[in-house]
C-alpha positions in Angstrom: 60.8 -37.2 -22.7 59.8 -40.1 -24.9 61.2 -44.0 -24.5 64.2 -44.1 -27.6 62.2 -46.9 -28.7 58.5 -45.5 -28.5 56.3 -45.7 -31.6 54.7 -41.6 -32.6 51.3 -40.9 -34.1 51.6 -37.3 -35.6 48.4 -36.0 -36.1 48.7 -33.1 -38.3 45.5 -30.2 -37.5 46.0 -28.3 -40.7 46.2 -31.0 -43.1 42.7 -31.8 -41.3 41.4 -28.2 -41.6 42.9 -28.6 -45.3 40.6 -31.8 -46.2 37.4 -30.4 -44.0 38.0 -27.1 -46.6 38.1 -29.2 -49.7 34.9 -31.2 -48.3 32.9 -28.0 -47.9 33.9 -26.8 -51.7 32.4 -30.7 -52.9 29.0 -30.1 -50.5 28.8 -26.9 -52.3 25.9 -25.2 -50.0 24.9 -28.9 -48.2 26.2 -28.1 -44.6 29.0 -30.4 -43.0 28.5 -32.4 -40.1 32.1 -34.1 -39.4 31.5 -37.3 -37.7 34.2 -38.0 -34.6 33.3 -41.8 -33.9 35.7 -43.7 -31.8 37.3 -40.9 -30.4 37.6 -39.3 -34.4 38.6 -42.4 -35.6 41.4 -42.7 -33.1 43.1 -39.7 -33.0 41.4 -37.5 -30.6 37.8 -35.9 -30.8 39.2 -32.9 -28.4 41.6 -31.5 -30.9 40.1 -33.0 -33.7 36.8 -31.2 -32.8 38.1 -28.1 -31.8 40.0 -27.5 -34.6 36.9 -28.3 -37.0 34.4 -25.9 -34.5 37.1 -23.1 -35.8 37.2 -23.8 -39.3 33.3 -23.5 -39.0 31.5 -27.0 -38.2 28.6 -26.3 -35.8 27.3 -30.0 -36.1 28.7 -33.3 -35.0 27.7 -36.6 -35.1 29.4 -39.5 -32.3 28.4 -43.0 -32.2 27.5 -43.9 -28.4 26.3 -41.2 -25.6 29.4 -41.1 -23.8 31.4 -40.2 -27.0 28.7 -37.3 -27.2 29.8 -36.3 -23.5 33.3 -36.0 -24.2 33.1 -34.3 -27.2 30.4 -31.8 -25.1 33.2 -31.4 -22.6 35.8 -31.2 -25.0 34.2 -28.7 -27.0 33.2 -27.1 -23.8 30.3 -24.1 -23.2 32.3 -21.6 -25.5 31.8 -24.1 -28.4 27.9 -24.9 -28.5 27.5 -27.3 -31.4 24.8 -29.4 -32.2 26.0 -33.1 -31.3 24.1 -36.2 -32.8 24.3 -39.6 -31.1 23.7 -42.2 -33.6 23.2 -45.3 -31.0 19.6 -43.3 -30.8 17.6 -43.4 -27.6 18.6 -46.2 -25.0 16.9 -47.0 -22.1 17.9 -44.9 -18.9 19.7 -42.3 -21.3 16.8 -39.6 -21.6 18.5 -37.5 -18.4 22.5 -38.2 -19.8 21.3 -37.0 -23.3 19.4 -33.8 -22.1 21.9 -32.8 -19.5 24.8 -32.9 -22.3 22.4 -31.8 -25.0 22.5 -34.3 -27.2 20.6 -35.1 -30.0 19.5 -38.9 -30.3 19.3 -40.7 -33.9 15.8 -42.4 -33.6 16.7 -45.9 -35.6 13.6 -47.2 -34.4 9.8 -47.1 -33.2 10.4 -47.9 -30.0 12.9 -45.7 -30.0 10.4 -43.1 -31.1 8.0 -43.9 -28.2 10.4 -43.9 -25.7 11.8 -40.4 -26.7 8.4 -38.9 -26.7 7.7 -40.2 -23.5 10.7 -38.8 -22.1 10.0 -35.9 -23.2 6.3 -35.2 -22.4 7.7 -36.4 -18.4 9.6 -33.5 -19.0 7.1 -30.8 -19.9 9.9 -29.8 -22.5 10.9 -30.5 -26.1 13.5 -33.3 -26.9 15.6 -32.0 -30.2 16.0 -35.8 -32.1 16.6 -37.0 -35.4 15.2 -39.9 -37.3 17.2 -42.1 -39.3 15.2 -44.0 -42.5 16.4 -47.2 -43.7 16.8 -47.2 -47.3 18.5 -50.5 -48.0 21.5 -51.1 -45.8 19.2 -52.6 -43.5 21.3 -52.0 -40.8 19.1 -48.9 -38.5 16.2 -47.0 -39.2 12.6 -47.1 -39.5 11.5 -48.3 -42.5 10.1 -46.0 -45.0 6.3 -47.5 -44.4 7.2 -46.5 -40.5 8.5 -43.4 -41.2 4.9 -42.4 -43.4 3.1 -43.9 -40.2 4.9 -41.2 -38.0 4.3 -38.4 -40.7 0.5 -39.3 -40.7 0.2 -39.2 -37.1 1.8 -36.3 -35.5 1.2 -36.8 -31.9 3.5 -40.1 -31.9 6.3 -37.5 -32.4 4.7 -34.8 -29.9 7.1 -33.4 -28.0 10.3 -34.1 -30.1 12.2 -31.5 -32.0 12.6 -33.2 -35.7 15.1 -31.6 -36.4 17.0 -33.6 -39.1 16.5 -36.4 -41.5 18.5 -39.2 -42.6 19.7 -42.2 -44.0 22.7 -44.2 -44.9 24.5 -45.3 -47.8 26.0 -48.9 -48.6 27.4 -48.7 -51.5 29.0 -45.1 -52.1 32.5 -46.5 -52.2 31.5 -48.1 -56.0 29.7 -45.0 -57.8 28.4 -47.7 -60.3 27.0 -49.6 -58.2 23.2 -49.7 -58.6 22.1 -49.4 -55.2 23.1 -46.0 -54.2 20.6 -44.8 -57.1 18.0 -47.4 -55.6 18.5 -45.8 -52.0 18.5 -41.8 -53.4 14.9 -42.5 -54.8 13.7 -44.4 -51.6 15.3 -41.1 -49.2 13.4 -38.9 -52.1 10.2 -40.4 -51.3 10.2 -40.4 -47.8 12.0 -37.0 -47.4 8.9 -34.8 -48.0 6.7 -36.2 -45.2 8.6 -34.1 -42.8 9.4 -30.9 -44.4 10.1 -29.0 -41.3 13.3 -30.9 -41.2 16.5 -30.6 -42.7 17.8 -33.5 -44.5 21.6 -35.6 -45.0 21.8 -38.9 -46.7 25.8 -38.4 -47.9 29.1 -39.3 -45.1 32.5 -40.0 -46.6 32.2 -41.2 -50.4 28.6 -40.0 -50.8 29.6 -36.6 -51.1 31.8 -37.4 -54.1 28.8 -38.9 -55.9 27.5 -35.5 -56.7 24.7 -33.1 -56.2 21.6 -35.2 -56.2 23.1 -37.1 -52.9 23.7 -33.9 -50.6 20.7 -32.5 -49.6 21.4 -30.1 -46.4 23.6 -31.9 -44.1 26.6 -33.8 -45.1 28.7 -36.4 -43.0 32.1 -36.7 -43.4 34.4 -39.4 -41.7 37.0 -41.3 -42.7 37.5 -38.4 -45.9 38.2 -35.6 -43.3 41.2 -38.0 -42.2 42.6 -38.9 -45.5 40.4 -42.0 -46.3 39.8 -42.0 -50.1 36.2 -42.1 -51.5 36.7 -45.3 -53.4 38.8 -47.1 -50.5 41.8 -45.9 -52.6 44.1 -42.7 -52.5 43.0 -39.5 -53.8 44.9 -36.5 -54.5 42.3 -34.4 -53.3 43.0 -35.3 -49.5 45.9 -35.5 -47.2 47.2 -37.7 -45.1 46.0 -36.6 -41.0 47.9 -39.1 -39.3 51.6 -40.5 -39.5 53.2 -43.0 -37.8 56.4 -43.7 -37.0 58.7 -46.1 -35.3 62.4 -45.9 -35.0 64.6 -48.1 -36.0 66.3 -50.7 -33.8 68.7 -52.7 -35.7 69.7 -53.8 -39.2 70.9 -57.0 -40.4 71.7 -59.3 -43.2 70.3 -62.3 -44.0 71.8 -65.2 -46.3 69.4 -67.2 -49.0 67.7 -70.1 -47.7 67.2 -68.8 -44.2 63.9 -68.5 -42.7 62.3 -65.4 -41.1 59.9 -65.0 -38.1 57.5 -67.3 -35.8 56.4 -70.6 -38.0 59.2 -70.5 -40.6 56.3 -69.0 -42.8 59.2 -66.8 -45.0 62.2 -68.0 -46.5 64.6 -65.4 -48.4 65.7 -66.5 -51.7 68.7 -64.0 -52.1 70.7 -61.7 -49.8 68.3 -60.0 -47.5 69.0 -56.7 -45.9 66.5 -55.7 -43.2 65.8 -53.1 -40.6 64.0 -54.2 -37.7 61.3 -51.9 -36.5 59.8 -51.1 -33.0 56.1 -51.8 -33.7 54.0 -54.1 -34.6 50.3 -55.2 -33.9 50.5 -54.3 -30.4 50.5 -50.5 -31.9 48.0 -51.5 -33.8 49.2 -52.5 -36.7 47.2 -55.4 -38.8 49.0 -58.4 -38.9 47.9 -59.1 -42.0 49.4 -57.0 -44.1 52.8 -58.2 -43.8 53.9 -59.0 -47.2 51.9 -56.4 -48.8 51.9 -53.2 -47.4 55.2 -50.8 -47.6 57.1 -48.5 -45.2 59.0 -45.5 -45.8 62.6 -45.3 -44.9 65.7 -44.0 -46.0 64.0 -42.2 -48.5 62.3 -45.5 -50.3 59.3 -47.9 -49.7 60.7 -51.0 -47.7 58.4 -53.8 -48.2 57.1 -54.7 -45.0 58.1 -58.7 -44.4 56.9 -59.2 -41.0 54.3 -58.0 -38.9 54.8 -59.4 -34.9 53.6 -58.5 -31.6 56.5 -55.9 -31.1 58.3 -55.8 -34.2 58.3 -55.1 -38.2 60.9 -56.4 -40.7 61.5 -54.2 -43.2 63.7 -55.0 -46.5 65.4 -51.7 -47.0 67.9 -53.1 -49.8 70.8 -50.5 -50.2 68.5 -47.8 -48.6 70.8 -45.1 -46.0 69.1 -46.9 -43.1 70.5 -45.9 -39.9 69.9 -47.8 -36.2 67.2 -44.6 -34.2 65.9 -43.5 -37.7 62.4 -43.6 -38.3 60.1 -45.4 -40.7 57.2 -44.4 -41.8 54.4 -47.0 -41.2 51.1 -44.7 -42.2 51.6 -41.1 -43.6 52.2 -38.9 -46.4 54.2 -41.3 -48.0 52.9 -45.0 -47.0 49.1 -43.7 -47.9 46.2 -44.9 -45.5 44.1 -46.8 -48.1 47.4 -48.5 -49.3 48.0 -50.2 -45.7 44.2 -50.5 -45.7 44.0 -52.4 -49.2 47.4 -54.6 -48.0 45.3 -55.6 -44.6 42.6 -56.1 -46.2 40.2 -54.2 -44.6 39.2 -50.5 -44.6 40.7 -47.0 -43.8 38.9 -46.9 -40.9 39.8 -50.0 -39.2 43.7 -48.7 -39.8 42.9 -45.7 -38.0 41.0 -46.7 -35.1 44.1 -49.2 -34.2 46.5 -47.1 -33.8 48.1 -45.0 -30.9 48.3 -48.0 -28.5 51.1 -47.2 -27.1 54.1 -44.6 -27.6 53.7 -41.1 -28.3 50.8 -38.5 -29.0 51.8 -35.0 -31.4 49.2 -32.6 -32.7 51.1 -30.3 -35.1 49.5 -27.2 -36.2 46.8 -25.2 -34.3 44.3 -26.9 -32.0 
């Protein structure tokens, strides 16, 4: 039985299956991929994967090899999806990656070399992908590299090419200049290898349209509720919600300060419901003074963000001591809190769950 006190992270499987469906419709016939990073973003790449495997993802992508081993396990032999490791091909990981089936994201020529050498010690093929850099400049070969590698096929003997890719930096502004810039880079390159399918689009890239698609998409932070332009949109639901209850209320007079550092002083009556979370859940500190939290049936402005505990100023709000307040959900939206913090959807995510207690509703 869960502490009176304890925070709750909801995590809600068919409002996941929900946004996954709408994703699909918006690839139209580009396959997608869901990417489960960081555990999917926090909230559990077990559930989170299964549920996807049954609404019909065969293909994954994870960040570092030991993601891609949990999700193997997770996903179990039953479930046998294709699982891309973006971190590419370290050294000592040829045996981990084979042995969980893995596909490395080659980001590099000597990440090329030591795959193929892996893989000839082996006497068998090596399924990989190679990732292009076409102007984040943050992984890949560059596109000179990648026609080196196209021109001479026995640097990639041995490797199963399977997929090509790149990343966007800018998809989050569809006016921005540079996501054009890196389609026609990706379009040059992307015929060297034409055995190979091809994905340049994750989140926002697939809401840029057609031309950005190609056979694989990559949704992330979308399939969770994150908006395309790092703002709500009515096309996606909210995956997670959490909640903390409330532990008091109380009344503050004008001219009284609030909190550590006397950094708030309340200018008129005050009524406030103290909260049992705070940046220990994994909440940003930063967004005190900005974000909102739903309670009583209103936004409560959040005053104060603390180690333990939020200040919430609920006004005449039905506020009771053990209700809850809604820190992230369906009603305080992710890119709100996000926008309040000052950072991104992702970050949000990722935080959270600390502590308290873990709910999947709907089926796994």
């Amino acid at each position: 039985m869960p502490a009176p006190s304890a925070a709750r992270l909801s995590i809600d499987l068919d409002a996941l299956a929900r946004n996954y469906r709408t994703l699909a419709t918006l690839a139209g016939g580009a396959e997608p991929a869901p990417v489960l990073k960081a555990d999917a973003y926090g909230l559990g790449a077990g559930p989170v994967g299964r549920r996807l495997w049954a609404e019909g993802a065969r293909r994954f992508f994870v960040a570092r090899l030991e993601e891609g081993e949990a999700l193997r396990g997770a996903l179990g032999p039953q479930r046998p999806a294709r699982i891309h490791v973006l971190d590419g091909f370290l050294p000592g990981a040829g045996a981990r990656l084979a042995a969980a089936e893995l596909t490395p994201v080659l980001h590099s020529l000597p990440q090329v070399e030591a795959a193929r050498a892996f893989a000839t010690s082996r006497r068998a093929p090596l399924a990989v992908t190679l990732q292009i850099d076409t102007g984040m400049n943050r992984q890949g070969v560059s596109p000179d590299e990648a026609r080196a590698l196209a021109q001479a096929p026995d640097r990639l003997a041995g490797l199963d090419l399977e997929l090509v890719m790149s990343h966007l930096g800018s998809s989050t502004d569809p006016a921005d200049p540079r996501n054009r810039l890196q389609l026609q880079r990706f379009k040059a390159v992307r015929p060297l290898f034409p055995e190979a399918k091809a994905s340049f689009a994750a989140s926002a890239g697939v809401f840029l349209g057609e031309d950005y698609r190609f056979d694989v998409v990559r949704p992330g932070v979308s399939l969770f509720g994150g908006g395309p332009e790092e703002r709500p949109d009515s096309r996606l639901e909210a995956v997670a919600t959490f909640e903390a209850p409330v532990l008091d209320i109380r009344n503050i007079a004008p001219g009284e300060m609030v909190g550590y550092g006397s950094s708030l002083t309340v200018d008129r009556p005050t009524r406030v419901a103290v909260v049992a979370a705070g940046y220990a859940d994994g909440l940003i500190r930063a967004a005190r003074g900005k974000a909102q939290a739903w309670v009583g049936g209103l936004m409560a402005p959040m005053l104060i963000v603390t180690m333990d505990l939020i200040l919430l100023e609920i006004g005449e709000a039905r506020v009771q001591i053990g209700d809850m307040a809604e820190l992230l959900g369906p009603h305080a939206l992710l890119d709100d809190l996000a926008a309040a913090a000052g950072t991104v959807a992702h970050e949000c995510l990722v935080r959270l769950g600390g502590r308290g207690e873990r709910i999947y509703l709907g089926e796994a």
